[in-house]
C-alpha positions as CSV (number, residue, x, y, z in Angstrom):
1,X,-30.4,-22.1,23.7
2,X,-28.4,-22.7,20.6
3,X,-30.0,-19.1,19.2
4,X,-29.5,-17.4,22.1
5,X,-25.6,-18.3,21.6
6,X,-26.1,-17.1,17.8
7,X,-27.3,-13.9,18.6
8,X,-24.8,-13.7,21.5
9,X,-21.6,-14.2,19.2
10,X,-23.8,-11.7,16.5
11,X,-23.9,-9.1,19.1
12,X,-20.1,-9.5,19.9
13,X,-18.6,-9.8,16.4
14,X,-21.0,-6.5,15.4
15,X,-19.6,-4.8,18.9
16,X,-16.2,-5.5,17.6
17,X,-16.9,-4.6,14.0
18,X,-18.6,-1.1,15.1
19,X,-15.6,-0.3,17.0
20,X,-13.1,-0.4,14.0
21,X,-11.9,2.3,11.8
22,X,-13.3,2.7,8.4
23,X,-10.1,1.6,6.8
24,X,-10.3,-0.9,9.1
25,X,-13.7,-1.8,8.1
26,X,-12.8,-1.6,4.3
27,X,-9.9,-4.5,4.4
28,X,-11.9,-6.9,5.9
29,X,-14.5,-6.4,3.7
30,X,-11.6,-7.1,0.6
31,X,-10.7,-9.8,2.8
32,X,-13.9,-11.5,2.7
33,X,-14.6,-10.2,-1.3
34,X,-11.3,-11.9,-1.8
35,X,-11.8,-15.1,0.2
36,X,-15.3,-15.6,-1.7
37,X,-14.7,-14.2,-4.9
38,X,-16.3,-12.2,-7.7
39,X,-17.0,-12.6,-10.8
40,X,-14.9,-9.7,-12.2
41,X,-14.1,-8.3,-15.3
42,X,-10.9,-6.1,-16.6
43,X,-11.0,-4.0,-19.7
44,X,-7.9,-1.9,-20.6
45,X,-8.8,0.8,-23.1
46,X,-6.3,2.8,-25.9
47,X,-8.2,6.0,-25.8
48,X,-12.0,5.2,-26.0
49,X,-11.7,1.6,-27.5
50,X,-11.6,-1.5,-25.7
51,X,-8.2,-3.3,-26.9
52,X,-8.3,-6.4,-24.2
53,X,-10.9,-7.9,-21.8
54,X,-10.2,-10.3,-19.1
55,X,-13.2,-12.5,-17.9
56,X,-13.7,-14.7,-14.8
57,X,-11.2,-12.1,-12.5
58,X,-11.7,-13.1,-8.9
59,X,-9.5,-10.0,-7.9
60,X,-7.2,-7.7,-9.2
61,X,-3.6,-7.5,-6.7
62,X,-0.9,-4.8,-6.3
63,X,2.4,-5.8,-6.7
64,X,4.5,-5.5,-3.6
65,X,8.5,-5.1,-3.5
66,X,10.2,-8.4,-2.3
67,X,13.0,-6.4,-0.6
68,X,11.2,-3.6,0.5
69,X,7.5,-4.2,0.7
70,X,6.3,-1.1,-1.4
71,X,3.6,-1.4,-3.8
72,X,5.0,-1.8,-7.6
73,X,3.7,0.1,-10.7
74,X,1.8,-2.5,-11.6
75,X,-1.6,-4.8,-11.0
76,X,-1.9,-8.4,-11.7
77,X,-4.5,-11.2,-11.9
78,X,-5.7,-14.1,-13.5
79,X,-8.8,-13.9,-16.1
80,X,-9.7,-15.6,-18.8
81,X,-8.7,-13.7,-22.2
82,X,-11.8,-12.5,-24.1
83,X,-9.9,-12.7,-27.6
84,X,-13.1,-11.5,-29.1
85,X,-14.8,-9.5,-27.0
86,X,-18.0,-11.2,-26.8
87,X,-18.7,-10.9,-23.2
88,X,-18.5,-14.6,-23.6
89,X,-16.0,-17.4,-22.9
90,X,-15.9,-19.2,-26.0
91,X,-14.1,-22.7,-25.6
92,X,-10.7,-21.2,-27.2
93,X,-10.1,-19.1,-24.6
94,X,-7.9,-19.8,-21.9
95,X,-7.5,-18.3,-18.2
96,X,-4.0,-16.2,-18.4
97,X,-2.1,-14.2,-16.3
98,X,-2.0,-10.4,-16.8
99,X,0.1,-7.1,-15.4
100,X,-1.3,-3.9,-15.9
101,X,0.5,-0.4,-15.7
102,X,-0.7,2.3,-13.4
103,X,-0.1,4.2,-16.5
104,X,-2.6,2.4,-18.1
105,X,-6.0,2.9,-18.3
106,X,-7.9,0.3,-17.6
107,X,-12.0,-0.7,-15.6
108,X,-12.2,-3.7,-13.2
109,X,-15.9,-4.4,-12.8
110,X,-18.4,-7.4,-11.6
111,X,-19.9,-9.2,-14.6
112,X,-23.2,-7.6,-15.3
113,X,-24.3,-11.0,-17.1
């Protein structure tokens, strides 16, 4: 019986899920990414070399206007600052906040390792 109601609620939430757009579809997948978490990494590059790497980045935010709700120039998140670049976090290094330019040029991936 208590199956049948899995399945049942399965078949309702995939009935739901099927019938909403793929924009729609994409946020609540962030929404879920973000309420679980990743194990991200940021690296902003000056021309082809890797000048600072953030480790431990659960997700990368746009900035939105207080007054006016429009997204800012900018994206922010908390990472631990890989001072040397080791892929590694050595116990120096501390979790920081961080702002990045959309004039910058910069990767967010998940941590290969």
């Amino acid at each position: 019986m208590r199956a049948n109601k899995h399945l049942f609620t399965m078949g309702i939430a995939l009935f739901l899920l099927s019938a909403c757009t793929q924009e729609q579809q994409n946020k609540i997948s962030r929404d879920i990414q973000n309420w679980t978490g990743t194990n991200g990494v940021m690296e902003i590059y000056a021309g082809d070399k890797v000048v600072r790497r953030f480790l431990k980045v659960d997700k990368v935010s746009t900035a939105l206007g207080t007054d006016d709700g429009k997204p800012r120039a900018y994206r922010f998140g908390y990472g631990v600052l890989d001072e040397n670049l080791n892929f590694q976090v050595d116990p120096t290094e501390k979790k920081v906040y961080f702002e990045v330019s959309d004039f910058a040029t910069y990767v967010f991936f998940e941590n290969p390792r």
